[in-house]
TORKOLPA-437540 format. One record per residue: residue number from 1; y, z, x of N, C-alpha, C in turn. Coordinates in nm, 4 decimals, padded with zeros to 6 digits. Each point is the difference from the previous one (the first is absolute). Layout:
residues N
   nr      n.c2      n.c3      n.c1     ca.c2     ca.c3     ca.c1      c.c2      c.c3      c.c1
  NUM         Y         Z         X         Y         Z         X         Y         Z         X
...
//
This chain:
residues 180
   nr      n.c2      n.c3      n.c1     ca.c2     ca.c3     ca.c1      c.c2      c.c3      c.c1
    1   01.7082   05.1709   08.8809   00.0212  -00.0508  -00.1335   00.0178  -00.1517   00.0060
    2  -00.0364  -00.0761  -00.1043  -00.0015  -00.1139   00.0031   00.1242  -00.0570  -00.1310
    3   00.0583  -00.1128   00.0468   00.1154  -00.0258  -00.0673   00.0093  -00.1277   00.0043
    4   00.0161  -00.0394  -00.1316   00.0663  -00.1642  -00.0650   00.1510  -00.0389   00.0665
    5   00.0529  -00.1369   00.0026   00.1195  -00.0168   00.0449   00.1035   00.0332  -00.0721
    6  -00.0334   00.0680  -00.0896   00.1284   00.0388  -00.0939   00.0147   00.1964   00.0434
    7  -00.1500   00.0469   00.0017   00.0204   00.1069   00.0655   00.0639   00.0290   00.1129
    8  -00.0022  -00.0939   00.1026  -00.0096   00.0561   00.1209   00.1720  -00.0355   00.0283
    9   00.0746  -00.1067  -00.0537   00.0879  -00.0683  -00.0411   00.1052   00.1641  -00.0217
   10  -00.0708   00.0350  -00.1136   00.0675   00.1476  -00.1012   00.0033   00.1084   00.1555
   11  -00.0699   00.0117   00.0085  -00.0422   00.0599   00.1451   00.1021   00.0149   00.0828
   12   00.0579  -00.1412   00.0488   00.0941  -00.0179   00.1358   00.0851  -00.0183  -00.0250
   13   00.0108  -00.0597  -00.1363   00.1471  -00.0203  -00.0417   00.0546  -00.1510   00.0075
   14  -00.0189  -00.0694   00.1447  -00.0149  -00.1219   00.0369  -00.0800  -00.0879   00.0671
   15  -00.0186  -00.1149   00.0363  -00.0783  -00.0735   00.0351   00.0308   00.0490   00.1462
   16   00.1212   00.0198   00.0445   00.0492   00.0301   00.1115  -00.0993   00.1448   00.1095
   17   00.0362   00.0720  -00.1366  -00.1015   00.1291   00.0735  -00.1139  -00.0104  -00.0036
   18  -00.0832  -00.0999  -00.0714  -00.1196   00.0038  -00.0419  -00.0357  -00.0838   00.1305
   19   00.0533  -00.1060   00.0466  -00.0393  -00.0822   00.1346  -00.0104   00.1203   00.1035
   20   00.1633   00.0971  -00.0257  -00.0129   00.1489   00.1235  -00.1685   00.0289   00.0437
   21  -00.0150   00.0479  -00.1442  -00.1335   00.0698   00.0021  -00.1273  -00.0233   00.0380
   22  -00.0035  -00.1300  -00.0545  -00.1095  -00.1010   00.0942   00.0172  -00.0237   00.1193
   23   00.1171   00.0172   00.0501   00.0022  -00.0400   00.1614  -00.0480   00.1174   00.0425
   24   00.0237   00.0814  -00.0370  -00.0220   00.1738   00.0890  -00.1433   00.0654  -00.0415
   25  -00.0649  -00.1025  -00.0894  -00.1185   00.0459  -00.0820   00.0074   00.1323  -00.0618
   26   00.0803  -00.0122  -00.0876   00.0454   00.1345  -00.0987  -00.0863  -00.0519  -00.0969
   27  -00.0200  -00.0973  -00.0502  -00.0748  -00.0956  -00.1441  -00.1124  -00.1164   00.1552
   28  -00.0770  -00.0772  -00.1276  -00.0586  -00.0841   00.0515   00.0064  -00.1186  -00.1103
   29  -00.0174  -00.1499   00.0385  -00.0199  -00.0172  -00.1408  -00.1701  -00.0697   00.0304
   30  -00.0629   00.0278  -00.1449  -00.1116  -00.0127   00.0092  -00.0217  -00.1448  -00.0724
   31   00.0827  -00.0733  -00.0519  -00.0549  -00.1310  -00.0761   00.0958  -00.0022  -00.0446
   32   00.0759  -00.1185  -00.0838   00.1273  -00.0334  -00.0468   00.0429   00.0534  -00.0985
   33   00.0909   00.0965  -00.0448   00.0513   00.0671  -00.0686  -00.0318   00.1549   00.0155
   34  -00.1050   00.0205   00.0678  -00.0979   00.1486   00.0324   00.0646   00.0710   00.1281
   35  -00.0138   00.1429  -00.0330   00.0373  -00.0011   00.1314  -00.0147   00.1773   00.0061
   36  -00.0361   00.0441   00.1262  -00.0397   00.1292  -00.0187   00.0203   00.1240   00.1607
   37   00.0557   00.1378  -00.0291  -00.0183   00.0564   00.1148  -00.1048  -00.0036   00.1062
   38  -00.0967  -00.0468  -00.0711  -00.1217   00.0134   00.0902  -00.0349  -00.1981   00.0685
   39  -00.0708  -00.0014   00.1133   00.0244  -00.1668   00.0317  -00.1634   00.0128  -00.0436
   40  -00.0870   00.0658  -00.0090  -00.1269  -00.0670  -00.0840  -00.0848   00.1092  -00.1267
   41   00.0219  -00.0751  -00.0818   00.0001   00.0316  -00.1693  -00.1621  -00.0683  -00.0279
   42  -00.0679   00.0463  -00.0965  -00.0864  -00.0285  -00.0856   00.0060  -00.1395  -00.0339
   43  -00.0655  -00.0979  -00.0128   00.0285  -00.1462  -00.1011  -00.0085   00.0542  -00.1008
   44  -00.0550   00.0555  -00.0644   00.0119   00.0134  -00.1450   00.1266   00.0846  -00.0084
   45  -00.0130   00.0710   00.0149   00.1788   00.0650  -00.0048   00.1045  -00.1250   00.0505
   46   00.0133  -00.0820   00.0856   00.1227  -00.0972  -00.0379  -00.0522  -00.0448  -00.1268
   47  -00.1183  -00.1504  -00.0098  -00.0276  -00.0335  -00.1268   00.0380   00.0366  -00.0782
   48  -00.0041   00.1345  -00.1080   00.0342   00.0807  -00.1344   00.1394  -00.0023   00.0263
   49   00.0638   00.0026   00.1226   00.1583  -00.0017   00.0045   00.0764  -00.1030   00.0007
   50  -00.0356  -00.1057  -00.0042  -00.0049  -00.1079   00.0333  -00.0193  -00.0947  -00.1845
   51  -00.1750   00.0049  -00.0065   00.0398  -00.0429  -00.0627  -00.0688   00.1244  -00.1753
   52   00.1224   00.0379  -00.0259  -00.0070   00.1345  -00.0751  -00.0871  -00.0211  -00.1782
   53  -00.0001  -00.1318  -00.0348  -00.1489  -00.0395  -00.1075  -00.1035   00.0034   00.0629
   54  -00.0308  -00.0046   00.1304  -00.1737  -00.0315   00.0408  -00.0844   00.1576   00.0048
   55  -00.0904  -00.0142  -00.0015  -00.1288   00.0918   00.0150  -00.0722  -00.0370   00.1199
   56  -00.0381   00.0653   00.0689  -00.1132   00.0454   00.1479  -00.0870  -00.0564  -00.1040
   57  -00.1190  -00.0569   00.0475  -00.1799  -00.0660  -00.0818  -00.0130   00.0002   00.1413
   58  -00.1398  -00.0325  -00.0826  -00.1208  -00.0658   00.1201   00.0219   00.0620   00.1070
   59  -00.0512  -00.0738   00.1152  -00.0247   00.0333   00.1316   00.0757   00.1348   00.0442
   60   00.1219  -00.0169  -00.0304   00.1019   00.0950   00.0114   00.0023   00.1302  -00.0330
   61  -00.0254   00.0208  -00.1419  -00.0438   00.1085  -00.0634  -00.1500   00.0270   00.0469
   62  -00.1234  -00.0870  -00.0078  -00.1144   00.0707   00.0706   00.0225   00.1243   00.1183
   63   00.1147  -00.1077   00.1322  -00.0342   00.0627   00.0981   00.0477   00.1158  -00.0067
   64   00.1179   00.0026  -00.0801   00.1048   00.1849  -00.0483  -00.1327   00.0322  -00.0311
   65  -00.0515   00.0015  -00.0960  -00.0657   00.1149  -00.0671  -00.1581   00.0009   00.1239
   66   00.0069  -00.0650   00.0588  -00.1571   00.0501   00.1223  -00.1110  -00.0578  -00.0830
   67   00.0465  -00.1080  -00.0691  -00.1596  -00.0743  -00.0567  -00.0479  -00.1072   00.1122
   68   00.0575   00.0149   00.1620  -00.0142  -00.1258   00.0107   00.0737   00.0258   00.1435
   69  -00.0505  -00.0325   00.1451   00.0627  -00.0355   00.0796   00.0196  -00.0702   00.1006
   70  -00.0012  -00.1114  -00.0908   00.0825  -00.1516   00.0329   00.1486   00.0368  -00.0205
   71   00.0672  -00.0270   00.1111   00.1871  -00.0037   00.0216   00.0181  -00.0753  -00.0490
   72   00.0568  -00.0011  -00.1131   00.0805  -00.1746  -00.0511   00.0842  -00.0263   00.0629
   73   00.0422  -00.1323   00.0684   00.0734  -00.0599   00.0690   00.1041  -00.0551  -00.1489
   74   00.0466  -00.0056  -00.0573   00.0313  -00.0190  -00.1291   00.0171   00.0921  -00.0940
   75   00.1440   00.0122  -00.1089  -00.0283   00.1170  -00.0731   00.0114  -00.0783  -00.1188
   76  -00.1218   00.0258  -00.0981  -00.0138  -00.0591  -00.1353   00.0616   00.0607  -00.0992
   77   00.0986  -00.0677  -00.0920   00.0315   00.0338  -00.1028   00.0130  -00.0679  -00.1808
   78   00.0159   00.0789  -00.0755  -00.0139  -00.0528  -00.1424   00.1139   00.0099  -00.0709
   79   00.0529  -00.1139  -00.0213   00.1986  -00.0298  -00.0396  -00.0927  -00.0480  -00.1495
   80   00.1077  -00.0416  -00.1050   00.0118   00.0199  -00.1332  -00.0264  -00.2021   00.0785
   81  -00.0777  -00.0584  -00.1260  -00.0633  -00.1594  -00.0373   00.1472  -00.0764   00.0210
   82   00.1244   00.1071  -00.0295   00.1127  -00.1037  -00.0884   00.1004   00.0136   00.1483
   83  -00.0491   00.0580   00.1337   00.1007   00.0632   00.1121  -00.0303  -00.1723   00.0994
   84   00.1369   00.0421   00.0934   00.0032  -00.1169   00.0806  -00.0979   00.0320   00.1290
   85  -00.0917  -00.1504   00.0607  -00.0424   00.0485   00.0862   00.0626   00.0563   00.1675
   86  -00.0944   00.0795   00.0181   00.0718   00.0557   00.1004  -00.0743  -00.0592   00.1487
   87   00.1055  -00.0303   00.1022   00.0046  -00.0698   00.0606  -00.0465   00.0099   00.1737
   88  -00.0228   00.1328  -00.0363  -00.0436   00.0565   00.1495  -00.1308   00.0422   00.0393
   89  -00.0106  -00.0822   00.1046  -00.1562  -00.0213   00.0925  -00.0896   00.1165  -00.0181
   90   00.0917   00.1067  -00.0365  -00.0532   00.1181   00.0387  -00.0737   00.0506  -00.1201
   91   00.0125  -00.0338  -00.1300  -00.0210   00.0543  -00.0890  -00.0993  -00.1147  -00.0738
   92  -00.1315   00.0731  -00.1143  -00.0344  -00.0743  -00.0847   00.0029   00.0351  -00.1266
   93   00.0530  -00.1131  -00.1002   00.0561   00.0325  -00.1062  -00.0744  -00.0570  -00.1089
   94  -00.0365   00.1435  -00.0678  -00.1058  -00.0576  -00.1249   00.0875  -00.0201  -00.1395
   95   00.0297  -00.0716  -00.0529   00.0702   00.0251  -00.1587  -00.1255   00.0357  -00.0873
   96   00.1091   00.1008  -00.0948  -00.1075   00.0697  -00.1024   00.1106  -00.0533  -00.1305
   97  -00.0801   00.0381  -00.0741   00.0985  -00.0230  -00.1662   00.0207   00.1224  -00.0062
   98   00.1773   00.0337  -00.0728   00.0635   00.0620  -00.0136  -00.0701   00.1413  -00.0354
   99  -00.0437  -00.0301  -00.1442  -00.0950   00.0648  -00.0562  -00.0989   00.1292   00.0765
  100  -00.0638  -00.0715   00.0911  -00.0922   00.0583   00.0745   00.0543   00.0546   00.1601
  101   00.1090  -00.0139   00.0400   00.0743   00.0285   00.0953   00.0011   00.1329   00.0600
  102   00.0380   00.0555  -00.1160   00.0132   00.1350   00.0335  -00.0973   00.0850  -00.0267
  103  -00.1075  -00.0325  -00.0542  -00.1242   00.0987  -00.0542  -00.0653   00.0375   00.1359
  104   00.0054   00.1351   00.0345  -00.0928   00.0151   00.1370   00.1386   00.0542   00.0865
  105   00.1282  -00.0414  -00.0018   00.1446   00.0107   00.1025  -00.0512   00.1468  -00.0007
  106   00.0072   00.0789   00.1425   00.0538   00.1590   00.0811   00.1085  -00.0510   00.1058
  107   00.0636   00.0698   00.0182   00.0913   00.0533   00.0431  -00.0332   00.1074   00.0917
  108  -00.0172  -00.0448   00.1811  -00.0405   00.1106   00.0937   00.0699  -00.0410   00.0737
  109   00.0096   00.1341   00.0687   00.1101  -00.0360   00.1568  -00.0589   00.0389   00.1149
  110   00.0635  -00.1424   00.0843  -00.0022  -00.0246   00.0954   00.0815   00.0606   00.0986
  111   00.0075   00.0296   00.1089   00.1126   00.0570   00.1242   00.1145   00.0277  -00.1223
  112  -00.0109   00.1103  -00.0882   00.1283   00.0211  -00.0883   00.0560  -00.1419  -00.0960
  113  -00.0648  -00.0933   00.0018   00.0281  -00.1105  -00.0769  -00.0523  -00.0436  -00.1649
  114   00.0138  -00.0183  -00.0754  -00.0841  -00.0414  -00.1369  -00.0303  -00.1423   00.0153
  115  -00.1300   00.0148  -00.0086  -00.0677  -00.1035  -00.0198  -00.1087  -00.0353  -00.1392
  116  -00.0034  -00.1364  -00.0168  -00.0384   00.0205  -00.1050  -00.1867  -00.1055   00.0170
  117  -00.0642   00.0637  -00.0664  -00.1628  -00.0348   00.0445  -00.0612   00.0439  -00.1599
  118  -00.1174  -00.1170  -00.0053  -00.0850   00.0389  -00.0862  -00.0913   00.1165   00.0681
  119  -00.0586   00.0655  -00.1258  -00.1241   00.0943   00.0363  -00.0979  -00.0389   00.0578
  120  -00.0722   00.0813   00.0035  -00.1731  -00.0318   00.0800  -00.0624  -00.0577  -00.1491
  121  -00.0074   00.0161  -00.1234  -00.0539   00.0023  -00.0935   00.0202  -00.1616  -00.0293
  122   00.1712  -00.0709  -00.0085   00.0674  -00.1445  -00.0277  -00.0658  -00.0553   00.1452
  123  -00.0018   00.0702   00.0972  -00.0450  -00.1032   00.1209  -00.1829  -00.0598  -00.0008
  124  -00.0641   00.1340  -00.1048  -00.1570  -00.0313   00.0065  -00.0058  -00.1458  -00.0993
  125   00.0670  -00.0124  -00.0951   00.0302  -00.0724  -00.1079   00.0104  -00.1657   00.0478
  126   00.1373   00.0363   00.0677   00.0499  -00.1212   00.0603  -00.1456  -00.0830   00.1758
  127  -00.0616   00.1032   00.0055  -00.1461   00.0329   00.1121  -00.0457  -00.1149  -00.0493
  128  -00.0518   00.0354  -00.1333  -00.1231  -00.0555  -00.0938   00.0597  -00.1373  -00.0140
  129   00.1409   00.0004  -00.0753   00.0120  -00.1780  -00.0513   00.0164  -00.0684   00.1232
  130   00.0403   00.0224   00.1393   00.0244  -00.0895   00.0860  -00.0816   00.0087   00.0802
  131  -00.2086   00.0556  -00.0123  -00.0585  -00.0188   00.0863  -00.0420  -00.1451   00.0362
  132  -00.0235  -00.0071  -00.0506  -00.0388  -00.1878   00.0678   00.1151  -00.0360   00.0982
  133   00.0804   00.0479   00.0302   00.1604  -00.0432   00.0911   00.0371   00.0838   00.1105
  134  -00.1335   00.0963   00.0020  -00.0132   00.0846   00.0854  -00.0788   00.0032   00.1105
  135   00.0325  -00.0554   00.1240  -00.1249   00.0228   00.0899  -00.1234   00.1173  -00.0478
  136  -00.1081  -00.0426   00.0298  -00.1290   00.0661  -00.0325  -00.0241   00.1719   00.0664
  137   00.0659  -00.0113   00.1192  -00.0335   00.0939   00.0619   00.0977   00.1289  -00.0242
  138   00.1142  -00.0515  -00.0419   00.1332   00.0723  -00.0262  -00.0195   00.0719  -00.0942
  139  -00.0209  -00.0795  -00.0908  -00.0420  -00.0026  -00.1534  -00.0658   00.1249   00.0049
  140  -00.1497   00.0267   00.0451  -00.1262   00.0736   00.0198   00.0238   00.1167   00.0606
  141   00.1410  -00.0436   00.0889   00.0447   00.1737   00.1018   00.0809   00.0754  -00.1495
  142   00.0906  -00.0799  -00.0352   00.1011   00.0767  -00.1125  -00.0760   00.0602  -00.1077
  143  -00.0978  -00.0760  -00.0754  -00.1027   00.0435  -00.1119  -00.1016   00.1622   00.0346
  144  -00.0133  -00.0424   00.1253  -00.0862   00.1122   00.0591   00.0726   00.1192   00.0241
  145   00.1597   00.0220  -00.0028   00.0535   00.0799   00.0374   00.0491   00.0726  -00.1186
  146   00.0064  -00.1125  -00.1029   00.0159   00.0405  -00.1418  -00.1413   00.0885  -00.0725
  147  -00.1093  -00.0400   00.1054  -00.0974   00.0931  -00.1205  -00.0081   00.1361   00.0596
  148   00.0789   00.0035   00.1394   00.0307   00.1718   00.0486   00.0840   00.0233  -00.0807
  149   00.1101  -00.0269  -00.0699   00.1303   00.1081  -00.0456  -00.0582  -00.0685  -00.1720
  150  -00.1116  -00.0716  -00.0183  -00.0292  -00.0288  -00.1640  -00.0042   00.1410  -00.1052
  151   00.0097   00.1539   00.0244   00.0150   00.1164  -00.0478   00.1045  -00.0027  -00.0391
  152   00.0990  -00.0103   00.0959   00.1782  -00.0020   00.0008   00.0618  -00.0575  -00.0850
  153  -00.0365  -00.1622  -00.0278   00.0509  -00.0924  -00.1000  -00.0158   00.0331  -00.1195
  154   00.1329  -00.0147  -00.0523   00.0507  -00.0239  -00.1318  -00.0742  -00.1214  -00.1124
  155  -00.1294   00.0063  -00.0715  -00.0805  -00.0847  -00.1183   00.1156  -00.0217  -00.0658
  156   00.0946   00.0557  -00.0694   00.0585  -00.0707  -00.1122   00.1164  -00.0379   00.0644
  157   00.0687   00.0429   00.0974   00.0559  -00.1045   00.0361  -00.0703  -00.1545   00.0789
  158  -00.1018   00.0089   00.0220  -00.1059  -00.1303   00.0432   00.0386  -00.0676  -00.1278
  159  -00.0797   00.0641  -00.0945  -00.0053  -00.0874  -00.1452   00.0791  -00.0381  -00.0275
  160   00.1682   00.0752   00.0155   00.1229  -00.0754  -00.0636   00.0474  -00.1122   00.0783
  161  -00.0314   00.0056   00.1289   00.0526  -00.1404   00.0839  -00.1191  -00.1104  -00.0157
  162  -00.1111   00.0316  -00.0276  -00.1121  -00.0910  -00.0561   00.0231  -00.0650  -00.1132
  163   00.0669   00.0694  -00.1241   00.0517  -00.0407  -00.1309   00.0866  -00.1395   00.0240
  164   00.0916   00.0231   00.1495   00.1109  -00.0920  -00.0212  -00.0646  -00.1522   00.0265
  165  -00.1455  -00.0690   00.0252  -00.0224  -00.0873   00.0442  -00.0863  -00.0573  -00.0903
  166   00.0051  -00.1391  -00.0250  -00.0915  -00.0352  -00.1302  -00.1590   00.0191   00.0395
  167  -00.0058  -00.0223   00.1020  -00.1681   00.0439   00.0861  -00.0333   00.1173   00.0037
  168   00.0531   00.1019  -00.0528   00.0047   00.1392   00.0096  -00.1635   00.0537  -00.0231
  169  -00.1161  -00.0847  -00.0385  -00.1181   00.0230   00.0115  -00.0374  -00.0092   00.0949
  170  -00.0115  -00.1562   00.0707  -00.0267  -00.0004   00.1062   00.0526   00.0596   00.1306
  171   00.0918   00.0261   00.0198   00.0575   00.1260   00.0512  -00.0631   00.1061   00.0624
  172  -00.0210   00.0840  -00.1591  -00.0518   00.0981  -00.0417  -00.1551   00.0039   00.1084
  173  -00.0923  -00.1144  -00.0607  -00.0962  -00.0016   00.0328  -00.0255  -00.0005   00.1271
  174   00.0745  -00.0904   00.0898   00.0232  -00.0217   00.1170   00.0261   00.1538   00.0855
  175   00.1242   00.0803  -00.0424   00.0174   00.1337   00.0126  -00.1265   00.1151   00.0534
  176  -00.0353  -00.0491  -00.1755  -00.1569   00.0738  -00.0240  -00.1350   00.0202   00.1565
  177   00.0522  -00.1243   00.0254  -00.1201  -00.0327   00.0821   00.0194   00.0460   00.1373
  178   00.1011  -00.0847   00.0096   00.0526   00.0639   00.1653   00.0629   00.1305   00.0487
  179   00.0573   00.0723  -00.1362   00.0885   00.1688   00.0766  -00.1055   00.0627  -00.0811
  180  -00.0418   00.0163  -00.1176  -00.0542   00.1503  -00.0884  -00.1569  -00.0813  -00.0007
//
């Protein structure tokens, strides 16, 4: 199980036992404030624990769902336009407007953990507006993997995360061409 410093805190009772535990590797801590029975955890499972507004995107979410296998060395996420940036090497941080934040959020678990990730449907979406920013070849593996599971996908949810962008034609069209 993975635990915040206030959890793990509740946990031991004191700072005192909580040092115990780490010495004897009863806990581990995995990043500052994190900290967990197990000494190696998921990145995305600390991330979501860590930092509990962000969303799994991009690279991250591709490689969960098997569109794609490139290892991200990096776990990408999508915090609210109005959040502070976040500061660690490890992570890349897209701001979205409030608004559009949550359209697309699931909720899957990891090693018993909640995590929180857009769909395959918000990730084809988010595919399309940031191809030009996409290596070529990457780009071409993920699209191609999308027109195997293109049966599977959800159209109106496509359309409703398409709605949220004033380009929502071009989009569309773009869509059109490369998955259906």
């Amino acid at each position: 199980m993975v635990y915040s410093g206030k959890e793990i805190l509740k946990k031991y009772g004191t700072r005192y036992n909580l040092l115990k535990a780490l010495k004897n590797k009863e806990i581990f801590k995995l990043d500052h404030g994190i900290y967990s029975d197990k000494d190696l955890v998921n990145s995305m499972v600390v991330v979501s624990k860590k930092y509990p507004g962000a969303i799994i995107t991009m690279d991250s979410a591709f490689y969960y769902y098997n569109l794609t296998d490139v290892i991200p060395i990096k776990t990408y996420v999508a915090t609210n336009s109005k959040s502070n940036v976040i500061t660690n090497e490890k992570i890349v941080q897209f701001w979205v407007p409030k608004e559009k934040l949550n359209a697309g959020k699931d909720e899957i678990i990891i090693d018993g953990e909640k995590v929180r990730i857009y769909n395959k449907e918000r990730l084809l979406v988010e595919l399309i507006r940031k191809r030009n920013q996409i290596p070529f070849d990457y780009y071409k593996e993920i699209i191609s993997n999308y027109r195997k599971i293109v049966d599977d996908l959800d159209m109106h949810k496509i359309e409703k995360y398409l709605s949220l962008y004033k380009n929502e034609a071009n989009l569309a069209n773009a869509l059109m061409r490369e998955v259906f």
